[in-house]
C-alpha positions, 0 to 999 in steps of 0.5 A, a space after each residue: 531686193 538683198 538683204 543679209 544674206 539673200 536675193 529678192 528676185 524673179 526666177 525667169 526673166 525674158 531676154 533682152 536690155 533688161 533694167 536691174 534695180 537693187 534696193 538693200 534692205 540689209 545692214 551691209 552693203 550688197 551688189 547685184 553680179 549678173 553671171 551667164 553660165 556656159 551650157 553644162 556648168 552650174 552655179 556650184 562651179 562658179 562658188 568653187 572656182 571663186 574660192 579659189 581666186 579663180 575666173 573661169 572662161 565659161 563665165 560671163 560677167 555680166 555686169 549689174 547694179 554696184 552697191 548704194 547707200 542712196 535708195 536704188 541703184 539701176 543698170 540695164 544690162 542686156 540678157 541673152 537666154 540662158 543659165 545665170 546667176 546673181 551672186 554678192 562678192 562683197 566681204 563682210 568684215 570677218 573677210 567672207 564674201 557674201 556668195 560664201 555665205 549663200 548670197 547666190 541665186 538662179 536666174 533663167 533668161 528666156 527666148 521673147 520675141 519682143 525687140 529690145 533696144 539699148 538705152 540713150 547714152 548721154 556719155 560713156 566710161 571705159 574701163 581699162 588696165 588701170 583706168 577710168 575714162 569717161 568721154 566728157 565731164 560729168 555734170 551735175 543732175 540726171 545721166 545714163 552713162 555707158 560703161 564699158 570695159 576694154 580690158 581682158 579681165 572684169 572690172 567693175 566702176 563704184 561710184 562715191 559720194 564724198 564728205 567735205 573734205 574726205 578723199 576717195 583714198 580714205 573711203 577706200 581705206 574704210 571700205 576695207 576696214 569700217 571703222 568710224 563714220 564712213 568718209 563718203 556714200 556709195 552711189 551704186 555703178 556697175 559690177 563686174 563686167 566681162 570685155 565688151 559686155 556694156 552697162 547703162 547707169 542710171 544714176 542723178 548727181 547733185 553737185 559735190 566731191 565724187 571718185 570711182 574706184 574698183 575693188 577687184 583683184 587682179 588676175 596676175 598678182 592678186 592685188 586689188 585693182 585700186 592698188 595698181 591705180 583704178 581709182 580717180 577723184 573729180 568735182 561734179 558743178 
């Protein structure tokens, strides 16, 4: 659960393909980060290096449950054990981003012996330098789509639900600057993923306008990866 400006969540979790649920009780959008820290580093490294627009080697993205206007959104992830945290790099509208507001928190994942396996996959995206390219049509009801990222840096895939005759382009427009109704609903995806890290959407799709777009800056110059082309608009039925 999130809400302004923390996480609801387990201390401890077993390692494993793990099921991540966000439900946002908040009045702002929030997202689920999933953060595997190398041994010796802590999560006030990873805040100051975010601080500075930096993505340290010894962070691993893992991935997690992307922004939802629509009840709850849900990605398995696969933990391995380890020192994690969930972190919310959404900026509010004064710019902040929600973990500089104290949106962080500690997650231990633990040795279990029981086997766990990925889930189902009826598709997958790939995530790339600039691109989404999913490996067939999405159609219209319930999917696990596999996403994974081919590119060096993290990427992350929001999902959309457009208004009649809204472009993906206007909600990217708003999403950065709310004003006025919004043109179109978040229906979660996946966070920020580090290379070859694989998330499992679980997501339904009633027929509509939709588009994917991706917020991040870009580890060269800065500019969000929307501006270099990362955002794309399709008709689901």
């Amino acid at each position: 659960m999130a809400q302004e400006f923390t996480f609801d969540a387990p201390d401890t979790v077993p390692a494993g393909f793990t099921r991540v649920g966000l439900m946002n009780h908040g009045t702002e959008p929030h997202h689920a980060v999933i953060v595997r820290l190398d041994s010796g580093h802590v999560a006030g490294e990873l805040l100051d290096a975010l601080a500075k627009h930096r993505l340290p080697g010894w962070a691993v993205f893992l991935g997690g449950p992307n922004a939802s206007m629509e009840g709850i959104a849900e990605t398995v992830v696969e933990l391995k054990p380890g020192n994690h945290v969930l972190i919310c790099i959404i900026p509010s509208s004064d710019g902040v981003l929600h973990v500089a507001k104290g949106m962080v928190r500690n997650l231990t994942v633990k040795e279990t012996p029981v086997a766990t396996v990925a889930p189902s996959a009826d598709l997958t995206i790939t995530l790339s330098d600039f691109a989404f390219a999913p490996s067939v049509p999405l159609t219209p009801g319930a999917h696990v789509i596999r996403v994974d990222n081919s590119a060096e840096q993290p990427h992350e895939l929001v999902i959309v639900k457009l208004e009649p005759g809204k472009t993906i382009q206007e909600f990217a427009k708003w999403a950065q600057k709310p004003e006025g109704p919004p043109p179109g609903a978040l229906m979660g995806g996946t966070t920020p993923q580090s290379r070859g890290i694989p998330n499992y959407v679980v997501a339904s799709f009633p027929p509509g306008e939709y588009g994917f777009v991706c917020f991040l800056p870009d580890v060269k110059d800065g500019k969000l990866h929307l501006e270099h082309g990362m955002i794309s608009q399709f008709k689901i039925g």
